[in-house]
C-alpha positions as CSV (number, residue, x, y, z in Angstrom):
1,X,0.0,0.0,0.0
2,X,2.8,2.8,1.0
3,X,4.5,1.4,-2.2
4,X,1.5,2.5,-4.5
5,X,1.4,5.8,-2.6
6,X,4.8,6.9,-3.1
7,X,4.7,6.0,-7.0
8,X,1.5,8.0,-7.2
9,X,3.0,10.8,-5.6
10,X,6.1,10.4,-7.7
11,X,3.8,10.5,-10.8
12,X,1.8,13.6,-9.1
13,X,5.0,15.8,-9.0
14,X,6.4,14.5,-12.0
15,X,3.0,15.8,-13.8
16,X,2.8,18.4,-12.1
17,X,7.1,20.0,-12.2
18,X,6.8,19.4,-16.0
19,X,9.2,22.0,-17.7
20,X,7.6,23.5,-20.6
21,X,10.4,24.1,-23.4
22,X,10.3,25.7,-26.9
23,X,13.0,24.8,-29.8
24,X,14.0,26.8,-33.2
25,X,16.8,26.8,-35.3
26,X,20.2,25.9,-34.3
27,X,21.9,27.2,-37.7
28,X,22.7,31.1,-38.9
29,X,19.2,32.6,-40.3
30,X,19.5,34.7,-43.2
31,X,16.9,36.7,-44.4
32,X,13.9,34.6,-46.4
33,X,14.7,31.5,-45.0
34,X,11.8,29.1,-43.5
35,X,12.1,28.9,-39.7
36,X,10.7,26.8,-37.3
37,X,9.2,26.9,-33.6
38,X,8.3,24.0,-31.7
39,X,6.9,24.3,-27.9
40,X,6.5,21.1,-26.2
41,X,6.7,19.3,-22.4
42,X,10.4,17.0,-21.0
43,X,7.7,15.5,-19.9
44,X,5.8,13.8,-23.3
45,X,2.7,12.8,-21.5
46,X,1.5,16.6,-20.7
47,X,-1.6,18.3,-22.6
48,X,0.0,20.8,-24.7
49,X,-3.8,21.8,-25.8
50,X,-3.3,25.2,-23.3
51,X,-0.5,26.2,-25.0
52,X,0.4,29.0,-27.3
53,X,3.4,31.2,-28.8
54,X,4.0,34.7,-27.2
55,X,6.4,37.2,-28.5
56,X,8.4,40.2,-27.2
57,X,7.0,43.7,-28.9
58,X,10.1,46.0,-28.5
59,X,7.6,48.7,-29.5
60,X,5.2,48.2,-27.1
61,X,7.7,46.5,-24.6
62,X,5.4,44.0,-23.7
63,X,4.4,39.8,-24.8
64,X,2.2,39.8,-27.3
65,X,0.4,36.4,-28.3
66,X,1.1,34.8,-32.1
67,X,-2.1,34.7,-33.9
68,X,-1.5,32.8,-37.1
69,X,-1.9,34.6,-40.1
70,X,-1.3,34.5,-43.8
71,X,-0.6,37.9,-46.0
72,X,2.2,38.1,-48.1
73,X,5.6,37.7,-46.5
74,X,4.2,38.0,-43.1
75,X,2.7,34.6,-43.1
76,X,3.1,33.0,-39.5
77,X,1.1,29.4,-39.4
78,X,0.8,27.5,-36.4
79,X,0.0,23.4,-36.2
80,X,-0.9,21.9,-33.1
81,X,0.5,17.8,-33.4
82,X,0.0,15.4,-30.6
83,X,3.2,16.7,-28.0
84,X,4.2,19.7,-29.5
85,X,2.6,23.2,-30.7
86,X,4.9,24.0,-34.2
87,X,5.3,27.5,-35.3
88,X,6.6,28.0,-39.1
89,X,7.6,31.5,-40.6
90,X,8.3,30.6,-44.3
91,X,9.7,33.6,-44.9
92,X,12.3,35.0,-41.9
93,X,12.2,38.9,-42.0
94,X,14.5,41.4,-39.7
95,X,11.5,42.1,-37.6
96,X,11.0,37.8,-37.1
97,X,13.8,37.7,-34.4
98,X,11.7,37.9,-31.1
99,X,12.3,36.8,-28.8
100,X,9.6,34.2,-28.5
101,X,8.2,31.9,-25.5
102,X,5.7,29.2,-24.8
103,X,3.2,30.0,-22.3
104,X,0.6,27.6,-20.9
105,X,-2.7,28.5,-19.8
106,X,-3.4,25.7,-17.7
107,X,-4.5,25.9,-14.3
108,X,-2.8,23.5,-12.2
109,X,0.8,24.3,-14.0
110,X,3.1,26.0,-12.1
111,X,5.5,26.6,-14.7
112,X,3.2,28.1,-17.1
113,X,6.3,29.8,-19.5
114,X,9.2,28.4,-21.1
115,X,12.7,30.3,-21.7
116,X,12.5,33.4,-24.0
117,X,14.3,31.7,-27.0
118,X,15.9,34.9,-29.8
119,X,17.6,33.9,-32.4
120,X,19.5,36.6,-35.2
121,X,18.2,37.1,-38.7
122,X,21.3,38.0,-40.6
123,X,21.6,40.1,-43.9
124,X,23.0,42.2,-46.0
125,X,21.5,45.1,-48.6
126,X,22.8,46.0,-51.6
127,X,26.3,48.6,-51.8
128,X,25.8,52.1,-52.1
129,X,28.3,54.6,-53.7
130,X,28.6,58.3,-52.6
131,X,30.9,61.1,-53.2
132,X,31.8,63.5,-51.0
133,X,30.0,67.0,-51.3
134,X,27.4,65.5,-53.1
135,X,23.9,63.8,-51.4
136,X,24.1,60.0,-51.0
137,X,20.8,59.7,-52.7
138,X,22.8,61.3,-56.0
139,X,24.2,58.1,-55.8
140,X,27.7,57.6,-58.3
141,X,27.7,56.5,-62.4
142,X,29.4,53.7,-63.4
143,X,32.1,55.8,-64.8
144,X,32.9,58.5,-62.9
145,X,34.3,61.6,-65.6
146,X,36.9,63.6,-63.8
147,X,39.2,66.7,-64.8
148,X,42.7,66.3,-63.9
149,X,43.9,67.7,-60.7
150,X,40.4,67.0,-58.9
151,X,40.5,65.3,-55.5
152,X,38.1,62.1,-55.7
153,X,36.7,61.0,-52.3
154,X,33.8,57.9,-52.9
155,X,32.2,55.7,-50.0
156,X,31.3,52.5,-49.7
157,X,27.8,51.5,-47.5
158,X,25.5,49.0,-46.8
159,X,22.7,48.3,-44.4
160,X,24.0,44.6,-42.6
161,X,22.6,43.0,-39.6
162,X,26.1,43.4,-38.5
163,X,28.5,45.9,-39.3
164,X,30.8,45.0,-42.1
165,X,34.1,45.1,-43.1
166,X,35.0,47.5,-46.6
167,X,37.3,46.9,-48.7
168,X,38.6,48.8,-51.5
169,X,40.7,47.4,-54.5
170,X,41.8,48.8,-58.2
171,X,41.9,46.3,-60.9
172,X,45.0,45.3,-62.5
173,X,46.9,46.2,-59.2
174,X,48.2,44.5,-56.0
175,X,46.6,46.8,-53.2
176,X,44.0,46.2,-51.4
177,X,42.6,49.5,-48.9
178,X,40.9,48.4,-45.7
179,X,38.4,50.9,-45.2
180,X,35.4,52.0,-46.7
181,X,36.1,55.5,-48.1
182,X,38.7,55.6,-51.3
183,X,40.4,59.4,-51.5
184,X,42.4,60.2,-55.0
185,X,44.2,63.6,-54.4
186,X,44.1,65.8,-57.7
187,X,43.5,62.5,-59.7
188,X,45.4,62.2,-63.1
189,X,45.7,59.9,-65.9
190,X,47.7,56.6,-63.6
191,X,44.4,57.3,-61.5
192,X,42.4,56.2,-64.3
193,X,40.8,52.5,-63.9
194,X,37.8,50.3,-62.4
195,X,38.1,50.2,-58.7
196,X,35.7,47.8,-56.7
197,X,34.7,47.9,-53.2
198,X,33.7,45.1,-51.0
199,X,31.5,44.4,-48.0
200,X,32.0,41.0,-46.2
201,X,29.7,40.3,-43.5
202,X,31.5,39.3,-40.1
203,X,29.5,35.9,-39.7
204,X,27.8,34.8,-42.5
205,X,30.4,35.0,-45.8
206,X,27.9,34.1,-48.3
207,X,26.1,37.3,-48.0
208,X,29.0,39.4,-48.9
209,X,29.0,41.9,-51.5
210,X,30.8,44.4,-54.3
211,X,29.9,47.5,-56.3
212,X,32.9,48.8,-58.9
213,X,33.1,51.9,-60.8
214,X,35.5,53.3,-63.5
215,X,37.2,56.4,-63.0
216,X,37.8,58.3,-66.2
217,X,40.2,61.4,-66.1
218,X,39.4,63.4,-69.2
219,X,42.1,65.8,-71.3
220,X,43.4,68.8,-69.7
221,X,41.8,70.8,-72.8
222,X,37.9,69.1,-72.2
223,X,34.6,71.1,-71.8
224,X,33.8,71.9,-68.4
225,X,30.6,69.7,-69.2
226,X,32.2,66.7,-70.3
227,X,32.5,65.3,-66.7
228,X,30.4,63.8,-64.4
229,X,30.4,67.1,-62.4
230,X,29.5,69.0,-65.2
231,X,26.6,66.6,-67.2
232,X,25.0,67.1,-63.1
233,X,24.8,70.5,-63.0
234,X,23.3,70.6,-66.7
235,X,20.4,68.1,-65.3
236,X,20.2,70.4,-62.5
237,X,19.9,73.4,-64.2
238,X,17.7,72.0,-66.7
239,X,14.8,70.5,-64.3
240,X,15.4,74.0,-62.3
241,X,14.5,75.7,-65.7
242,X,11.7,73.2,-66.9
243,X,9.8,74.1,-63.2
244,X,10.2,77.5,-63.5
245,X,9.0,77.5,-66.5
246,X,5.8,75.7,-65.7
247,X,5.1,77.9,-62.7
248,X,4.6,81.1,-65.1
249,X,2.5,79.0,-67.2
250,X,0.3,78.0,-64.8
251,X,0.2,81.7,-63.1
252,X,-0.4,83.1,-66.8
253,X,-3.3,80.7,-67.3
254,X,-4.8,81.2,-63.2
255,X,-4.4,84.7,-63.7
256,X,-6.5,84.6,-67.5
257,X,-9.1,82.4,-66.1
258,X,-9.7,85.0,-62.8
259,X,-10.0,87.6,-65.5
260,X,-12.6,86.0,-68.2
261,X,-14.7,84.9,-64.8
262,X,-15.1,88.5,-63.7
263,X,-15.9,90.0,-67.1
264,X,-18.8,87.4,-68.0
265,X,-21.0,88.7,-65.2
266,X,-21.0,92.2,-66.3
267,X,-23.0,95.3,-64.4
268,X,-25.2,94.6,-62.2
269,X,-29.3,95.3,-63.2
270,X,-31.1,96.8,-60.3
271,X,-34.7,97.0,-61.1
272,X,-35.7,98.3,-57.6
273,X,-33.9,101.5,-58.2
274,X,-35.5,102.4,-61.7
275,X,-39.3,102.4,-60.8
276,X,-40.9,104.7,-57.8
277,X,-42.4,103.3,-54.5
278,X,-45.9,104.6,-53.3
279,X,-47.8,104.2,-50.1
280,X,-50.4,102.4,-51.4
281,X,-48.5,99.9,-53.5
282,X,-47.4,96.3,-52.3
283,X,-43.4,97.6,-52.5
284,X,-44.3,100.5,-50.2
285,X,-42.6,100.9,-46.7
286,X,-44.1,101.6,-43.6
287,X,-44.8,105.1,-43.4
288,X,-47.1,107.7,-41.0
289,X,-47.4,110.4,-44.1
290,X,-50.5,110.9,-45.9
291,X,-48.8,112.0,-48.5
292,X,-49.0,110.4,-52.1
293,X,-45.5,111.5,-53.6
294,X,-42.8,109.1,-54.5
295,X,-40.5,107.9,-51.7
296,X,-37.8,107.6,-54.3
């Protein structure tokens, strides 16, 4: 008899200390792979029918619960199997890291939440190009026209989930520059060539990346608008032109249209004025005279 009790109280606490634990991926995730969560008991024989995903809003600071949904690249599905609750994200986005938890809403469990489990979405966007003094959204041609003696200063970017390390390098030659800005002092002709820079991500190599450009340094006897400099200040000058131009048209045509409005109503025709008012007549106006002269 005491042997029975003590296994049924064995079984009691075993049921009842069950850890609840949650699994994902054990490899580097990059951006747009499939990922899988999976929240289940140590101890196999638990309910897991009380138990769902929560994750960690940074924005709202607070654990949110995973409702499964499917729209685009935010698809989150969710399968409930016999021991375990499976979340899959088919498509792993920068905002998919979490952290995530499993949380039971049992009654009689007293650990009702498994570790927070985070894991890192790595990736890379593509290279930029910039020069200096002009705006990064200007962005750099793929052959960059200079005049001799100008100073050259281009850098490299990328968005990364971690910060990366440049690289720039000049074809044909043996150097390689460890950073990310290149800087040619008053370039000249042995300046000329493709140079390509390179990004490599510090943990994941595959998503590394390069962006190269030729530099072209044009004679010393060339039109000021034969460079890159130059052919960017025509564009400029030519969209400035091109607006300015269509403000005065539309003010021309505003001002034409205010103009023909007010001359198609012409004088105004006041009847009232042109005939006189007498007592006795329905347009008369209150008056103690007994006098039968015009008012007006």
């Amino acid at each position: 008899m005491k042997l029975l009790l003590v296994v049924a109280l064995l079984a009691l606490i075993k049921g009842t200390y069950a850890t609840l634990l949650i699994k994902g991926p054990s490899q580097p995730v990059l951006e747009g792979d499939s990922i899988t969560l999976e929240c289940l008991y140590s101890d196999s024989e638990q309910n897991i029918s009380q138990v769902h995903f929560e994750v960690f809003s940074r924005y709202m600071q607070s654990w949110r619960t995973v409702y499964e949904r499917s729209w685009c690249f935010f698809s989150m599905l969710t399968e409930r199997k016999d021991n375990s609750l499976v979340l899959s994200i088919p498509h792993a986005a920068r905002y998919s890291e979490g952290p995530y938890r499993c949380v039971s809403t049992a009654e009689n469990a007293t650990d009702n939440s498994s570790e927070p489990l985070a894991f890192k979405v790595h990736y890379m966007g593509e290279l930029s190009l910039s020069r200096e003094g002009y705006s990064k959204y200007l962005g750099v041609p793929q052959e960059l026209k200079v005049h001799p003696g100008d100073d050259v200063v281009l850098r490299c970017s990328a968005s990364s989930s971690e910060k990366p390390s440049y690289f720039w390098h000049q074809e044909g030659s043996d150097w390689i520059l460890p950073s990310s800005t290149l800087t040619l002092r008053k370039a000249s002709v042995a300046d000329e060539g493709q140079y390509t820079c390179m990004a490599e991500h510090p943990s994941v190599e595959s998503l590394s990346k390069k962006r190269s450009v030729r530099i072209t340094v044009l004679p010393e006897d060339a039109p000021w608008f034969e460079s890159s400099n130059g052919r960017l200040i025509l564009m400029t000058s030519a969209a400035g032109v091109a607006l300015l131009v269509f403000i005065l048209s539309m003010s021309v045509f505003l001002c034409r249209r205010a103009k023909q409005t007010n001359t198609s109503k012409g004088p105004i025709d006041d009847h009232s004025q042109k005939k006189p008012i007498y007592k006795g007549s329905s347009e008369s106006l209150p008056s103690a005279c007994g006098d039968k002269q015009p008012l007006v």
